[in-house]
C-alpha positions, 0 to 999 in steps of 0.5 A: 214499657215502650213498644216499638212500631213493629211490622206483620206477616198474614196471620192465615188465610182465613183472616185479613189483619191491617198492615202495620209499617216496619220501624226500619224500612231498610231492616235486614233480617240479623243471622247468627255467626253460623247463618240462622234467623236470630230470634234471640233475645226477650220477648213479651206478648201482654195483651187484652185481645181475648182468647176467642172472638167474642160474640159482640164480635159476630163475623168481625176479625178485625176491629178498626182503630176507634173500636180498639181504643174504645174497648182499651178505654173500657177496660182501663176504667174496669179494673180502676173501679174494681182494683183492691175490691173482691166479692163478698166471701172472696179472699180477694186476689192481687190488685192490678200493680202486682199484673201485667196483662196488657192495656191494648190490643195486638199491633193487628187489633185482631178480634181474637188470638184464635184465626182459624177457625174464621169464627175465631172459636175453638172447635172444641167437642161437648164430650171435652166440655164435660170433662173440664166441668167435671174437674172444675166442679170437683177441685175441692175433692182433689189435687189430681182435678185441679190444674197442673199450674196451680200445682206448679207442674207447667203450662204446657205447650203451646199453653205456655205462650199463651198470654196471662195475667202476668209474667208473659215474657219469654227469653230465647236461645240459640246454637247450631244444634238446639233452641232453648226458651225459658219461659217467665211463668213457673220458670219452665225451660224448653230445649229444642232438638234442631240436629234432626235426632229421632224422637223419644220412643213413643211409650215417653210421655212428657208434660210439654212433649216432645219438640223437634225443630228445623228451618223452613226458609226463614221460619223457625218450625217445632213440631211437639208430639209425645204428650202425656194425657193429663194436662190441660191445653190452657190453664189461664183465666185469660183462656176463659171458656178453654181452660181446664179443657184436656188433652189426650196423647193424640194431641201434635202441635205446630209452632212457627217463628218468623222474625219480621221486624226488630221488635218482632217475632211472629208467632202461630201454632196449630193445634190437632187432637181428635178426640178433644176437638172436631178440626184442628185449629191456629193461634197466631199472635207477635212477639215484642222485643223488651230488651229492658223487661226484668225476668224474675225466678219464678219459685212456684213450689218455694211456699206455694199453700194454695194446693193445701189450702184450697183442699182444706177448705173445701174439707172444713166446708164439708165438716160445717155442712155435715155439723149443720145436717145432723144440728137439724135432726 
């Protein structure tokens, strides 16, 4: 898919990225009929950049263009090595035509989609940890420890923007009094407030909270608050160590949106939740503009056996075992 040449705004105080030149130098900013930021259209933010910095990474935010290539060469041989092969014991999983996570790093060949905290990680408390291992260690029991996407729910907010495996492409809308988002992955589509309405009583709790938006110069902002307690912040492999941790109904998001080029939007949002994490910490990443990319539905539920038959498995698992104990007796 072509890539426009696209231009970035600082991801954060607390970390310096190269600038990269506009497409147009005498780019204007498109308004909608009514005087708004157009930030319509289809956006995609496929990637290798990892989640968190890596810890070959040490104090890095930054790589320099040879070490990006490096790396993008790395995993490029990686997944031709590995395609159309699985563990021993594995069912296998899709080979990589069926994917669409990306070759290369972000425009800003940042360390990490994590800026702040400086070291890139996410400040996450070892009670949250405990959580996540428990679940994991325990979706054999149970559909209520498994992830809400693998039961085809959502992904929440923000975690659906973060990047994944495939389908990272996002189709906004806008009017006067609302934004909307529809979302590739399990097809989730988010309207967004901008008439300045009171939130939902806070006895509502939504799977994707509850957004409210508003313009802060020419930054699209959405504050989310409102969450129900039994999501996850990630849900994705590509979130690596936090997926699967929880949130709690503390949990207040801050997205924002500034369109700075034609091909890009820049996205950051800042994540709070006390009792999941000792500070709050930011994302920051560009949207790129795909006008030619095909959104499919995503049908999740439409002949969706994973549920049932990971349960299944699990139970049959437990049926051997106990066959094989009373065998020895």
């Amino acid at each position: 898919m072509t890539r426009g040449i696209c231009s970035l705004i600082a991801l954060a105080a607390t970390i310096v990225l190269p600038q990269v030149a506009a497409s147009e130098e005498n780019w204007t900013l498109p308004r909608t009929p009514w005087g708004d930021p157009d930030l319509q259209g289809l956006w995609t933010n496929e990637t290798i950049t990892p989640f968190e910095r890596p810890a070959n990474a040490a104090e890095k935010s930054v790589h320099s263009e040879k070490e990006a290539a490096a790396i993008e060469e790395g995993v490029a041989k990686r997944r031709a090595a590995s395609d159309g092969t699985s563990p021993t014991g594995s069912v296998g999983s899709y080979n990589q035509v069926w994917m669409d996570s990306g070759t290369r790093f972000l425009p800003t060949r940042q360390t990490s989609l994590v800026v702040d905290p400086s070291d890139g990680r996410v400040p996450v408390r070892p009670a949250a940890e405990a959580r996540r291992d428990f679940n994991r260690a325990h979706e054999g029991d149970s559909y209520i420890y498994m992830s809400v996407w693998d039961r085809c729910i959502s992904r929440g907010v923000p975690g659906s923007i973060f990047p994944a495996g495939y389908n990272n492409a996002y189709r906004i809308f806008q009017t006067p009094d609302y934004v909307a988002i529809l979302y590739e992955m399990i097809h989730d589509a988010r309207i967004i407030p901008m008439d300045g309405r009171p939130r939902v009583d806070e006895n509502v709790r939504l799977w994707m909270g509850d957004s409210r938006g508003k313009w802060e110069g020419d930054t699209l902002v959405i504050e989310v608050t409102n969450y129900t307690a039994r999501g996850w912040i990630a849900s994705n492999g590509a979130a690596r160590r936090i997926k699967g941790i929880p949130q709690t109904e503390d949990l207040k998001v801050v997205e924002r949106f500034t369109r700075t080029s034609e091909d890009t939007i820049q996205y950051e949002v800042s994540i709070e939740d006390p009792e999941i994490y000792t500070s709050p910490w930011k994302i920051a990443m560009p949207l790129t503009a795909d006008p030619e990319y095909e959104m499919y539905e995503y049908a999740c539920h439409e002949g969706n056996m994973a549920v049932e038959l990971a349960l299944s498995g699990a139970r049959a698992v437990e049926r051997a075992a106990l066959e094989d104990s009373e065998g020895e007796r």
